[in-house]
Gaussian input, Z-matrix of N, CA and C with variables (Angstrom, degrees):
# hf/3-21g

backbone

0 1
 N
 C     1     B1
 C     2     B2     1     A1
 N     3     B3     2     A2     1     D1
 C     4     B4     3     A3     2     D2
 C     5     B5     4     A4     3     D3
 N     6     B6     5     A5     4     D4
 C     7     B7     6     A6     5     D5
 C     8     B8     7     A7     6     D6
 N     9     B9     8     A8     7     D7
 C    10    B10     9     A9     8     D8
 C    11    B11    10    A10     9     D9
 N    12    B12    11    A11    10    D10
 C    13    B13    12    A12    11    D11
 C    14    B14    13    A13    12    D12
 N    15    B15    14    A14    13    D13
 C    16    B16    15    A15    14    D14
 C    17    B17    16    A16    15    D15
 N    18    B18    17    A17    16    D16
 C    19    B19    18    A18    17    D17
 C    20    B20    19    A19    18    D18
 N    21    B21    20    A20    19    D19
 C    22    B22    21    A21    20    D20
 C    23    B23    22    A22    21    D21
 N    24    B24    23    A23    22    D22
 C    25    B25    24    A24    23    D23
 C    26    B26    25    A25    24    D24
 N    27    B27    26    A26    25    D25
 C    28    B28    27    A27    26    D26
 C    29    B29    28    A28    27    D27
 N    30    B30    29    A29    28    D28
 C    31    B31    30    A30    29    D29
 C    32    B32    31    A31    30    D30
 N    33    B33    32    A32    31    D31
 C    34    B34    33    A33    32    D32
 C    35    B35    34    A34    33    D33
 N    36    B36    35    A35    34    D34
 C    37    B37    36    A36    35    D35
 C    38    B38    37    A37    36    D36
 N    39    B39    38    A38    37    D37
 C    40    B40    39    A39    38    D38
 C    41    B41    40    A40    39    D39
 N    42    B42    41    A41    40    D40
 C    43    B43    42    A42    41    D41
 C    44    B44    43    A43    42    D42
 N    45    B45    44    A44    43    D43
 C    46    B46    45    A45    44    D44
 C    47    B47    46    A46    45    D45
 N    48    B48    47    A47    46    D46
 C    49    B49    48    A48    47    D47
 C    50    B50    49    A49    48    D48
 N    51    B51    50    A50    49    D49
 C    52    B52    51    A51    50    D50
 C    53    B53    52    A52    51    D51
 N    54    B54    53    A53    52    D52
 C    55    B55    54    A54    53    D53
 C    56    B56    55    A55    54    D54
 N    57    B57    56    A56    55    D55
 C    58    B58    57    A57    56    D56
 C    59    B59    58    A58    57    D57
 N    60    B60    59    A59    58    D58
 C    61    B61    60    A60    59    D59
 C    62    B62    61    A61    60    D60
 N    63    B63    62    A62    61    D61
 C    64    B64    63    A63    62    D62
 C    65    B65    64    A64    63    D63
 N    66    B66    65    A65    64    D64
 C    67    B67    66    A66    65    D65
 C    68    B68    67    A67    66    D66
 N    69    B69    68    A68    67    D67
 C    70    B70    69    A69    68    D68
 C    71    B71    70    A70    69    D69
 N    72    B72    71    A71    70    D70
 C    73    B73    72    A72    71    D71
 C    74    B74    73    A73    72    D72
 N    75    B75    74    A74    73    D73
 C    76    B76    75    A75    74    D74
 C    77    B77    76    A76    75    D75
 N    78    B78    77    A77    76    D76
 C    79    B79    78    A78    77    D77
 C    80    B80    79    A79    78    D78
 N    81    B81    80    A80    79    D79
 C    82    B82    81    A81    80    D80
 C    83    B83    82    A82    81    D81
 N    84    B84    83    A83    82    D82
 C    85    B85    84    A84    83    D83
 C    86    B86    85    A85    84    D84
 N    87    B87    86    A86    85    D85
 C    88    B88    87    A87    86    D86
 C    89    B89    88    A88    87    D87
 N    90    B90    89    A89    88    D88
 C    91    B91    90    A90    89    D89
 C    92    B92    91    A91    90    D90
 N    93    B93    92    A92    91    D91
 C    94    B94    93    A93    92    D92
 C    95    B95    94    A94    93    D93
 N    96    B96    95    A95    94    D94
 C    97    B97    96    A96    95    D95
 C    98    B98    97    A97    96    D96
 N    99    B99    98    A98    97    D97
 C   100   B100    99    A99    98    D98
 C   101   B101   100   A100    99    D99
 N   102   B102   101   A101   100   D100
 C   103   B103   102   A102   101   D101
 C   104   B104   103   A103   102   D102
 N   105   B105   104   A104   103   D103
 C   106   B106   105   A105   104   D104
 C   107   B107   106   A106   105   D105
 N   108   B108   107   A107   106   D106
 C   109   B109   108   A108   107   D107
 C   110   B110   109   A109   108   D108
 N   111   B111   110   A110   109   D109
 C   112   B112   111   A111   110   D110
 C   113   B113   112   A112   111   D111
 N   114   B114   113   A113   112   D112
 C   115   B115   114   A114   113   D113
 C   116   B116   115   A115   114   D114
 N   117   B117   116   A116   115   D115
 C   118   B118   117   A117   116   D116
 C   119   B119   118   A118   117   D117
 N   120   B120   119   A119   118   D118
 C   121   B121   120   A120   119   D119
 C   122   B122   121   A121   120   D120
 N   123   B123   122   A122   121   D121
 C   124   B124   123   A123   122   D122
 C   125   B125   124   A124   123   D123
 N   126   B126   125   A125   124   D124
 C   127   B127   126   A126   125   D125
 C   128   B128   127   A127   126   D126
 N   129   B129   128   A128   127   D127
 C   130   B130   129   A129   128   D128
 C   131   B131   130   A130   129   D129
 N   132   B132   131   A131   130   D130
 C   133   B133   132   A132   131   D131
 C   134   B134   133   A133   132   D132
 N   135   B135   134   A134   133   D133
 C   136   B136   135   A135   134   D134
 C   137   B137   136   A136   135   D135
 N   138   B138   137   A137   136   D136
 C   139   B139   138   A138   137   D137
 C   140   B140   139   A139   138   D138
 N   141   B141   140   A140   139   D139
 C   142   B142   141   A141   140   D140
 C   143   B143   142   A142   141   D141
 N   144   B144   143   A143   142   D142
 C   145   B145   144   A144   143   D143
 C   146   B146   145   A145   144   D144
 N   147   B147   146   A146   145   D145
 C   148   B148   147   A147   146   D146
 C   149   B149   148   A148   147   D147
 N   150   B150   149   A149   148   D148
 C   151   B151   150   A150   149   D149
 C   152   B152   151   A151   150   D150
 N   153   B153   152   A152   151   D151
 C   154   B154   153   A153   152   D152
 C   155   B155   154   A154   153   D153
 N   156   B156   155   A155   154   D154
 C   157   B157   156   A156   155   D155
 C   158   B158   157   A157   156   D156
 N   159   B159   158   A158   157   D157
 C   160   B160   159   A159   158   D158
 C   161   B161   160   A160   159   D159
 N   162   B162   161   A161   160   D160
 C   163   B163   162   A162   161   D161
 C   164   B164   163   A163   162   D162
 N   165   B165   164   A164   163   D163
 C   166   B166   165   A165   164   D164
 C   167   B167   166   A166   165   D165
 N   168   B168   167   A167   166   D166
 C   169   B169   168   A168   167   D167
 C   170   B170   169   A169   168   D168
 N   171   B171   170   A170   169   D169
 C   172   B172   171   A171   170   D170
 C   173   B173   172   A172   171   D171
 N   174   B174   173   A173   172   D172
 C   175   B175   174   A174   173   D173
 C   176   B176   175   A175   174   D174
 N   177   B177   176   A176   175   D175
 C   178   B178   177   A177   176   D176
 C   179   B179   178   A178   177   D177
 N   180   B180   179   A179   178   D178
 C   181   B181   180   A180   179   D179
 C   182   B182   181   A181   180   D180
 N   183   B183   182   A182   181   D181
 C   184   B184   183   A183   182   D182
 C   185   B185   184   A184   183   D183
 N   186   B186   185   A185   184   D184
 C   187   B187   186   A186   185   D185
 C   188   B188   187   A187   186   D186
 N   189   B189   188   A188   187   D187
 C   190   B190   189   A189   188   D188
 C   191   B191   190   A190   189   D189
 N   192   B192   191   A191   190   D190
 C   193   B193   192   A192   191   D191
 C   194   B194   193   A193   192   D192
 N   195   B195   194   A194   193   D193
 C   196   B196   195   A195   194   D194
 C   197   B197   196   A196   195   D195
 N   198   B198   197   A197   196   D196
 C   199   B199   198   A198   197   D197
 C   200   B200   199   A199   198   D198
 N   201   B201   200   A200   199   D199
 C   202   B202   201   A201   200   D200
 C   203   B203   202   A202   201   D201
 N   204   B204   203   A203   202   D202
 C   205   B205   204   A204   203   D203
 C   206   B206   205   A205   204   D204
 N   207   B207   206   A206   205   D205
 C   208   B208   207   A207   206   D206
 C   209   B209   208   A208   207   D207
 N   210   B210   209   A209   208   D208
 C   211   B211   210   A210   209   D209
 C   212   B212   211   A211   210   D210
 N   213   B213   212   A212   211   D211
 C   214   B214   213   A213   212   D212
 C   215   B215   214   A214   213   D213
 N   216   B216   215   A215   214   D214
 C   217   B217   216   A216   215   D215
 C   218   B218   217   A217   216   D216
 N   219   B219   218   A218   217   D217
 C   220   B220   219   A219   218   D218
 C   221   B221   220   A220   219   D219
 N   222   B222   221   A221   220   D220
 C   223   B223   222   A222   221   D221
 C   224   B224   223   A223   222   D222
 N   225   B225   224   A224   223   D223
 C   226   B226   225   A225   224   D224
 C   227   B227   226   A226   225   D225
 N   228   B228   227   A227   226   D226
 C   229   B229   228   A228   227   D227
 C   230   B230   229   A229   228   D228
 N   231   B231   230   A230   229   D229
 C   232   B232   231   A231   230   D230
 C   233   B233   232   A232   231   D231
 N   234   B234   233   A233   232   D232
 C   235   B235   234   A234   233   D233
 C   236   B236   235   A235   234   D234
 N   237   B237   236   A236   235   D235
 C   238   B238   237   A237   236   D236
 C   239   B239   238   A238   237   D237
 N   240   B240   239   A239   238   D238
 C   241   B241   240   A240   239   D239
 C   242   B242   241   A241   240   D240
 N   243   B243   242   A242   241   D241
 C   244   B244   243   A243   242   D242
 C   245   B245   244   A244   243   D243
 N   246   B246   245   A245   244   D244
 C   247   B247   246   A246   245   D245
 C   248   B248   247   A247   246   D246
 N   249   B249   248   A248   247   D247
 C   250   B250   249   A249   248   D248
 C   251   B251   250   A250   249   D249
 N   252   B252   251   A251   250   D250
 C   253   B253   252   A252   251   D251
 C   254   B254   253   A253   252   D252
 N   255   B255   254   A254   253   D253
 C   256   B256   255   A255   254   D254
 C   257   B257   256   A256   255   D255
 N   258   B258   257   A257   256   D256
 C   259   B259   258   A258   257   D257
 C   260   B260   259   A259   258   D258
 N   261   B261   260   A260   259   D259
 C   262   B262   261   A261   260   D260
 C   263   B263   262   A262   261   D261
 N   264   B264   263   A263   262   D262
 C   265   B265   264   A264   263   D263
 C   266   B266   265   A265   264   D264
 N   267   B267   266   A266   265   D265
 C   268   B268   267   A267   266   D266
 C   269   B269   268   A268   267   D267
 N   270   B270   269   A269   268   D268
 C   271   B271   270   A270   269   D269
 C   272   B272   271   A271   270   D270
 N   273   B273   272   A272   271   D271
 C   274   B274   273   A273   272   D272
 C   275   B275   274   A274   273   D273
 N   276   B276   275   A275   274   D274
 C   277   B277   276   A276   275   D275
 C   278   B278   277   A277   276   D276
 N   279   B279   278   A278   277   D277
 C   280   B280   279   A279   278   D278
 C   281   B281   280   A280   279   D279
 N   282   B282   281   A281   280   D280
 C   283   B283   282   A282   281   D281
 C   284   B284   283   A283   282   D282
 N   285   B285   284   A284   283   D283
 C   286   B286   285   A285   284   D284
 C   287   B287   286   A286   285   D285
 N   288   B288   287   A287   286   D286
 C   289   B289   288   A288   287   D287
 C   290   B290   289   A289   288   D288
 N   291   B291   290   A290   289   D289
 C   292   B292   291   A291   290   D290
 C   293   B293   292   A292   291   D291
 N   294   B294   293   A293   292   D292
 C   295   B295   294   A294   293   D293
 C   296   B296   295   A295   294   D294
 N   297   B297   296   A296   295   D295
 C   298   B298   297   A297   296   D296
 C   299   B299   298   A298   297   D297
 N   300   B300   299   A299   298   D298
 C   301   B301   300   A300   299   D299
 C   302   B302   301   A301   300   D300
 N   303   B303   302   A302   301   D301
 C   304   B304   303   A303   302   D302
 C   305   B305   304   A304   303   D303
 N   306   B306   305   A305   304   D304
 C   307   B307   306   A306   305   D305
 C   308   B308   307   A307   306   D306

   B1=1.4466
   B2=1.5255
   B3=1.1997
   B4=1.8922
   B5=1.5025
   B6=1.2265
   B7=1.9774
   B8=1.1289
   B9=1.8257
   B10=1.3111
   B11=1.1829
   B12=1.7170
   B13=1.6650
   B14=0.9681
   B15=1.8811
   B16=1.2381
   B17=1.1393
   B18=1.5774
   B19=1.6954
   B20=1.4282
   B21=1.6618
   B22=1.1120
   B23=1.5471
   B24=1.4020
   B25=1.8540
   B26=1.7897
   B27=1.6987
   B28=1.6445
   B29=1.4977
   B30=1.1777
   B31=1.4989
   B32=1.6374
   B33=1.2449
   B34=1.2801
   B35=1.4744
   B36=1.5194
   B37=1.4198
   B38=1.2050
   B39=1.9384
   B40=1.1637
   B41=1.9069
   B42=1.1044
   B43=1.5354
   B44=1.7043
   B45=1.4326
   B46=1.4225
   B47=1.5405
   B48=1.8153
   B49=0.8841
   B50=1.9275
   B51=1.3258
   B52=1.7520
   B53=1.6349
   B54=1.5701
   B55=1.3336
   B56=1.8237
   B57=1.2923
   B58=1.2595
   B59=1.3387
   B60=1.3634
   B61=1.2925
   B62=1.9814
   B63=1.1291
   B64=1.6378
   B65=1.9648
   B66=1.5536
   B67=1.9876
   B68=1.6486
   B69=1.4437
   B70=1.1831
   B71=1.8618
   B72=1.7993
   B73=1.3353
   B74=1.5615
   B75=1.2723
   B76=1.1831
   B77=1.9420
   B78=1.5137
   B79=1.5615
   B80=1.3482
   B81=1.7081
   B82=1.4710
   B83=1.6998
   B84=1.5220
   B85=1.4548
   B86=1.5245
   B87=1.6531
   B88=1.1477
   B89=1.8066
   B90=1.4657
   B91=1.5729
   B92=2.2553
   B93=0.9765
   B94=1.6321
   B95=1.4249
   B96=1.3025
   B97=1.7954
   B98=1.5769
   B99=1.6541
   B100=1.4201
   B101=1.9167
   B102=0.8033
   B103=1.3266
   B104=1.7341
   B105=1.6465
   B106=1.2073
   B107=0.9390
   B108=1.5849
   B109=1.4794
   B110=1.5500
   B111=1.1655
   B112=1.5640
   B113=2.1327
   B114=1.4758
   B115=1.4857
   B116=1.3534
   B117=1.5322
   B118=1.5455
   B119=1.6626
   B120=1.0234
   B121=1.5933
   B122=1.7563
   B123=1.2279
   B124=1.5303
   B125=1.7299
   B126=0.9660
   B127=1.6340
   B128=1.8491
   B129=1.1090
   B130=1.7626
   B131=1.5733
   B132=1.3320
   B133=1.1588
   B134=1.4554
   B135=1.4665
   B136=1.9803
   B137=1.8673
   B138=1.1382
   B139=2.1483
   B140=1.4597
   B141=1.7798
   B142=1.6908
   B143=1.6161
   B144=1.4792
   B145=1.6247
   B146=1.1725
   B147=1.0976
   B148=1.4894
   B149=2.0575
   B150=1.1691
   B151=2.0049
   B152=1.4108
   B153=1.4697
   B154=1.7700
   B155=1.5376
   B156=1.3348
   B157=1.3522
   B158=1.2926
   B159=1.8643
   B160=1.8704
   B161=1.4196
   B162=1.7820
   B163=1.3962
   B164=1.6177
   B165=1.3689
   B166=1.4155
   B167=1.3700
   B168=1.5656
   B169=1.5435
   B170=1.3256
   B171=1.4231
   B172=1.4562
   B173=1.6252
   B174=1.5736
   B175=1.7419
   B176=1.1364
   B177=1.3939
   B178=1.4216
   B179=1.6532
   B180=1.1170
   B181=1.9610
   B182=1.9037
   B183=1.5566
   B184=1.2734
   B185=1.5331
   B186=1.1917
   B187=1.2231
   B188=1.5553
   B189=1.5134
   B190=1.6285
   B191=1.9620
   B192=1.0543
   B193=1.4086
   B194=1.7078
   B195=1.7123
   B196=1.3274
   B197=1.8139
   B198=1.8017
   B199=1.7839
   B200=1.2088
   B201=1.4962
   B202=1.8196
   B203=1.1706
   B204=1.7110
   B205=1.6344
   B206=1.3736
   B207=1.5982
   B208=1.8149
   B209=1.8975
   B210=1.0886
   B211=1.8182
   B212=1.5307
   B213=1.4812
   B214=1.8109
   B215=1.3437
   B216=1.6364
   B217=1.5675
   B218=1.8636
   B219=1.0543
   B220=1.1165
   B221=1.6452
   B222=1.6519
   B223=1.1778
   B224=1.6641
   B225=1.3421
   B226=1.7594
   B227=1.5523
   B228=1.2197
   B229=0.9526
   B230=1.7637
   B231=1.3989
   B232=1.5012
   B233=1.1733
   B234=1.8068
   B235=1.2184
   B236=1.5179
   B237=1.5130
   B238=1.3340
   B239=1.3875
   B240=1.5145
   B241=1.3819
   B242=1.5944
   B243=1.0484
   B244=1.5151
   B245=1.5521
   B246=1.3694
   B247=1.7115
   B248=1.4467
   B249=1.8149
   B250=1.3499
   B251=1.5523
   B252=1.7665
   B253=0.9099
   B254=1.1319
   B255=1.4487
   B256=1.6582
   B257=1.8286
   B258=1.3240
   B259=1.1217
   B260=1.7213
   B261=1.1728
   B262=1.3729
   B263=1.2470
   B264=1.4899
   B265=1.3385
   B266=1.7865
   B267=1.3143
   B268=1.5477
   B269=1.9220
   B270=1.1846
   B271=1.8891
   B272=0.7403
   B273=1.8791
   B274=1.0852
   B275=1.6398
   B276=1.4143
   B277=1.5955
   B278=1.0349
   B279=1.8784
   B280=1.8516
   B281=0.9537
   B282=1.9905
   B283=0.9954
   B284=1.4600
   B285=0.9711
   B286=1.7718
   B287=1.7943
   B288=0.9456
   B289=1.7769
   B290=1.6133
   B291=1.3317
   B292=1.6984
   B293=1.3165
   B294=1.6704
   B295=1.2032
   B296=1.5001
   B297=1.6072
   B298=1.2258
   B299=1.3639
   B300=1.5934
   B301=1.2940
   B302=1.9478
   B303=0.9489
   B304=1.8274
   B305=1.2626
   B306=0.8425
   B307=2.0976
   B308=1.5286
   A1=108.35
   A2=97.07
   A3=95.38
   A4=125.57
   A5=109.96
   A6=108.05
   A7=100.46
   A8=118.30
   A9=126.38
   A10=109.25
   A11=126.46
   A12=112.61
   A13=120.65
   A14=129.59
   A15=126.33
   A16=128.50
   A17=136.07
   A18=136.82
   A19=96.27
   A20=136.30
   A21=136.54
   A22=97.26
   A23=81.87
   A24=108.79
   A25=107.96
   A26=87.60
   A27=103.66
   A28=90.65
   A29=107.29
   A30=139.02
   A31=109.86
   A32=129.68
   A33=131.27
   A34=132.70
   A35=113.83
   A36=138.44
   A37=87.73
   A38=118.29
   A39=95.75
   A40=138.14
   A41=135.38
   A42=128.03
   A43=109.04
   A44=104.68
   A45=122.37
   A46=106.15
   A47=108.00
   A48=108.83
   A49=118.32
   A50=110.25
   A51=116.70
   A52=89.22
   A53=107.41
   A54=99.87
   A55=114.11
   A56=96.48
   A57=111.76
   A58=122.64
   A59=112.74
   A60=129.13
   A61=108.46
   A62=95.88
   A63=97.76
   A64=98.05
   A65=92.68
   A66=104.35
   A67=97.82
   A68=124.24
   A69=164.46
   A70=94.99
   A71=111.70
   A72=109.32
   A73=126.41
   A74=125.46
   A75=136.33
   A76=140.34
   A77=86.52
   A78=102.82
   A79=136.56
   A80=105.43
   A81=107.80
   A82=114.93
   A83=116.52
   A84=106.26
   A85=87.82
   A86=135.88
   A87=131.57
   A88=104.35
   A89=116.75
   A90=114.20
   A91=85.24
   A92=112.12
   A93=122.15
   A94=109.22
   A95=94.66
   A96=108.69
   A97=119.08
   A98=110.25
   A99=126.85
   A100=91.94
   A101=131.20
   A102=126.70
   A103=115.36
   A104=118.93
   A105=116.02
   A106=150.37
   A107=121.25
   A108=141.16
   A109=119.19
   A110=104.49
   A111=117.68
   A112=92.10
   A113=90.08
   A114=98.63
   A115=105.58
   A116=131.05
   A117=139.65
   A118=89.92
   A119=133.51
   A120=130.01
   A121=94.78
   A122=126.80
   A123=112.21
   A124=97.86
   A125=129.41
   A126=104.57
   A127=113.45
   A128=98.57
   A129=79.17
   A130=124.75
   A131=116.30
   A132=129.37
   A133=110.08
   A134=118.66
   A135=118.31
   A136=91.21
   A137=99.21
   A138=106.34
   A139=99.12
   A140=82.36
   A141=92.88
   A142=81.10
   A143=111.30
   A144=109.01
   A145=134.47
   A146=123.06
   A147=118.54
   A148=110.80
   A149=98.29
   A150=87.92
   A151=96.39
   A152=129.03
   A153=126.94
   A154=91.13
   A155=125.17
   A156=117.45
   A157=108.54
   A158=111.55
   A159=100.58
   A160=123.04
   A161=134.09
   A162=128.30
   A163=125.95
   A164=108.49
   A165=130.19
   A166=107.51
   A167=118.73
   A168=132.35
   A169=126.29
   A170=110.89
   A171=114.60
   A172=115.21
   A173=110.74
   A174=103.85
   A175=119.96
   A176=124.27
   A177=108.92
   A178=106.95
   A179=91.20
   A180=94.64
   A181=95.47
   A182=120.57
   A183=122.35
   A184=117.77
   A185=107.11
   A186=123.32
   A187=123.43
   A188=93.69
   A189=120.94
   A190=98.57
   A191=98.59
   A192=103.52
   A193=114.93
   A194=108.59
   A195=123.98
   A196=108.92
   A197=87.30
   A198=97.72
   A199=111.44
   A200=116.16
   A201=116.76
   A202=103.77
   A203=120.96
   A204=130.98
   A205=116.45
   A206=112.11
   A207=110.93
   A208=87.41
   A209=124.10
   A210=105.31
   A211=119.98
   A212=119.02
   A213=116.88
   A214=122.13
   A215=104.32
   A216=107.44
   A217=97.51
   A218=125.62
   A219=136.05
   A220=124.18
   A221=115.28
   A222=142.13
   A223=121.67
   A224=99.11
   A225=120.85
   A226=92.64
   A227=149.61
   A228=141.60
   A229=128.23
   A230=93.79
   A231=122.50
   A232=112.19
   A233=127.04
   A234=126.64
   A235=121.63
   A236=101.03
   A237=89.28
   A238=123.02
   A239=104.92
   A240=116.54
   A241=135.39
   A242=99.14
   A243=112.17
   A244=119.31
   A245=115.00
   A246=108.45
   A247=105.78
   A248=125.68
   A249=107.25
   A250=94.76
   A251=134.22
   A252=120.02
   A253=130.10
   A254=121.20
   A255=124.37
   A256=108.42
   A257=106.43
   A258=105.70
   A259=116.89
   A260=132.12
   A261=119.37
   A262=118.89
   A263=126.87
   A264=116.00
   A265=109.57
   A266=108.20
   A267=116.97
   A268=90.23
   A269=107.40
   A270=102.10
   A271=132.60
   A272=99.49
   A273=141.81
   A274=121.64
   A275=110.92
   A276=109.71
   A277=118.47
   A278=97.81
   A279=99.69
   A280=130.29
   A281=122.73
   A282=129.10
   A283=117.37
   A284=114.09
   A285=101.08
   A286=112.93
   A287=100.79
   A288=113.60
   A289=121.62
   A290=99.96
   A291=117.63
   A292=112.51
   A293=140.34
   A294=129.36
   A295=116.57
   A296=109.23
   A297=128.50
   A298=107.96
   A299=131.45
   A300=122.81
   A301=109.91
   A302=112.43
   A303=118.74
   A304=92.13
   A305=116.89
   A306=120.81
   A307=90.98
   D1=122.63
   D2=173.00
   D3=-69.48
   D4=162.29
   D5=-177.59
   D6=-81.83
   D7=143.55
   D8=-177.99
   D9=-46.16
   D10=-50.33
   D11=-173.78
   D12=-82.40
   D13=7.73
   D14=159.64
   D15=-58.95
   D16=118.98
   D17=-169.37
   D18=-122.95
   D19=33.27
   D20=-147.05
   D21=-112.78
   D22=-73.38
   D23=179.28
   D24=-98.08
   D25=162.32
   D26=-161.27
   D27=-99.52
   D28=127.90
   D29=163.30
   D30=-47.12
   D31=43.92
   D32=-175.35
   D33=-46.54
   D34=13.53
   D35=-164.08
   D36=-122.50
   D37=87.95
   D38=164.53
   D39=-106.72
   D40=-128.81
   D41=169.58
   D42=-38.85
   D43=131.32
   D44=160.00
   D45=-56.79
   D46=119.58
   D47=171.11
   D48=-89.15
   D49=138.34
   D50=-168.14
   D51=-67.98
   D52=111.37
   D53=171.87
   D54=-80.34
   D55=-27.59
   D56=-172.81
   D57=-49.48
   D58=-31.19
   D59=-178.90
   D60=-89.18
   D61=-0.66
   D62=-179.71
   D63=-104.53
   D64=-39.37
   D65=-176.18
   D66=-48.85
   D67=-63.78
   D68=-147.62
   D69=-59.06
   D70=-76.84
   D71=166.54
   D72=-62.46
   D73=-16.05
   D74=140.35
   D75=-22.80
   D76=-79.89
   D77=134.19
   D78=-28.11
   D79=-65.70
   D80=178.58
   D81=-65.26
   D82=-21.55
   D83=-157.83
   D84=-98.60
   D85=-21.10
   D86=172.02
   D87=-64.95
   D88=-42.03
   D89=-154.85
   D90=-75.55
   D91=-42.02
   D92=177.42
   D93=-35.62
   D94=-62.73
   D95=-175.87
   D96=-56.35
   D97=-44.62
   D98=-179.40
   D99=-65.14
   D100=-60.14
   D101=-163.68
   D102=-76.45
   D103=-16.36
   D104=136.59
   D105=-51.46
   D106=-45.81
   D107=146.28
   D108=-44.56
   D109=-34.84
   D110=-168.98
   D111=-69.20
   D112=-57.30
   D113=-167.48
   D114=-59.82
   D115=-39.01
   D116=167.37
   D117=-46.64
   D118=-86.70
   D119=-132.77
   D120=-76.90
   D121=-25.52
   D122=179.96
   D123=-78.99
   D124=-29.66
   D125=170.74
   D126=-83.46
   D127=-18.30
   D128=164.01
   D129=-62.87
   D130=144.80
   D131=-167.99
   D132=-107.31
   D133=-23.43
   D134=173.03
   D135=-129.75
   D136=143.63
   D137=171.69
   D138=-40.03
   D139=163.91
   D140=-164.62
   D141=-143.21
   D142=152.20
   D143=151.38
   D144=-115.81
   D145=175.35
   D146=-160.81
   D147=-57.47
   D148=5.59
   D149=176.07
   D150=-120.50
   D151=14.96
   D152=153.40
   D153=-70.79
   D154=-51.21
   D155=-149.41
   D156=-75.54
   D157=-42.85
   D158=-175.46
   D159=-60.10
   D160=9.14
   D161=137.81
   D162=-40.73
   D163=-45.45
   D164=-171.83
   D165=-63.68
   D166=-64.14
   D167=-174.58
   D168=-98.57
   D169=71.23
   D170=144.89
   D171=22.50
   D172=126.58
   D173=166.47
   D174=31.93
   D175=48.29
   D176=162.20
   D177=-144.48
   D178=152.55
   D179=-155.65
   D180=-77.42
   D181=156.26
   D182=162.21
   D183=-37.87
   D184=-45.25
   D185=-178.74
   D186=-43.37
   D187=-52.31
   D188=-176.72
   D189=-71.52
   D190=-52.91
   D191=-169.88
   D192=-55.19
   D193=-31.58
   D194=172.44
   D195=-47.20
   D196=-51.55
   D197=-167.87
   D198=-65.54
   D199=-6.48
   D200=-169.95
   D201=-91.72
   D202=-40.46
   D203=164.11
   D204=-48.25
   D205=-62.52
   D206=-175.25
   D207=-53.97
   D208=-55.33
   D209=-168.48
   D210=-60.59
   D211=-31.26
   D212=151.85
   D213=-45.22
   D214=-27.45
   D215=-155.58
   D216=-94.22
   D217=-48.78
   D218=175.29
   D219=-68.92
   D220=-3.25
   D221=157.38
   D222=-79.45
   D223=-23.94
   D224=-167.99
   D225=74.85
   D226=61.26
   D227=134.46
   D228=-65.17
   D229=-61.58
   D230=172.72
   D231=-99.84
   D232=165.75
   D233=134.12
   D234=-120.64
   D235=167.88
   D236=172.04
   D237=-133.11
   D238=118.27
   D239=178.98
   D240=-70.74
   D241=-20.30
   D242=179.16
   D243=-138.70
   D244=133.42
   D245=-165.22
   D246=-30.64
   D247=-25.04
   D248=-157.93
   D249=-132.73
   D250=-6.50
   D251=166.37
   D252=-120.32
   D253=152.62
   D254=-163.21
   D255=-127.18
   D256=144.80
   D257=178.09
   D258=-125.03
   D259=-169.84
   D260=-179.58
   D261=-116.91
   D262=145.44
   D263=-162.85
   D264=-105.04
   D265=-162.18
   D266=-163.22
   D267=-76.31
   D268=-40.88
   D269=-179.69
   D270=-19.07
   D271=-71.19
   D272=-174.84
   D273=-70.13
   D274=-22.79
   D275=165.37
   D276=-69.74
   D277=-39.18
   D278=176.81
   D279=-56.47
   D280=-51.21
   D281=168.60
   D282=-60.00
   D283=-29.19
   D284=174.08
   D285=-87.17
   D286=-12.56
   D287=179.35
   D288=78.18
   D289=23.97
   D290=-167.84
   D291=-74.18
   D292=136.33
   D293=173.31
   D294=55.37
   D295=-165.66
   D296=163.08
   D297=-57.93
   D298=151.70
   D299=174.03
   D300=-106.16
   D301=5.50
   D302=-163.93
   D303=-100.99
   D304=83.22
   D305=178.19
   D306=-124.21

């Protein structure tokens, strides 16, 4: 950082960038994605695993898509029956308003 009465050298530290506003749309495209997936797995009718879903979501690695399931699953959205497949529960129909809800 240069000294205030220096007019010599360029202040190369420039405007604070608003991270908040980057955290913020961040958020929204993570909370977007979870509720896509959400809407994918309440119309499935037999379990699906996490590489049915990366058709659905744009740029996002298997990996990522896994971490969006364990957070359905730990919500009671989903369960998961098999190390690698998950299905959707009675909650999650309700809250999305899908089908019959008495499963």
């Amino acid at each position: 950082m240069k000294h205030p009465l220096d007019n010599q050298t360029v202040d190369w530290i420039g405007p604070i960038i608003n991270t908040g506003s980057i955290v913020a749309l961040n958020q929204e495209i993570a909370v977007g994605r979870t509720f896509n997936i959400l809407y994918f797995a309440v119309n499935q009718t037999k379990p699906f695993q996490s590489s049915d879903v990366s058709d659905l979501v744009d740029e996002v690695s298997c990996s990522t898509i896994t971490r969006y399931l364990s957070t359905l699953v730990k919500l009671g959205m989903l369960e998961k029956i098999t190390p690698h497949k998950y299905q959707r529960t009675a909650l999650a129909k309700r809250m999305m308003n899908v089908g019959d809800n008495d499963e």
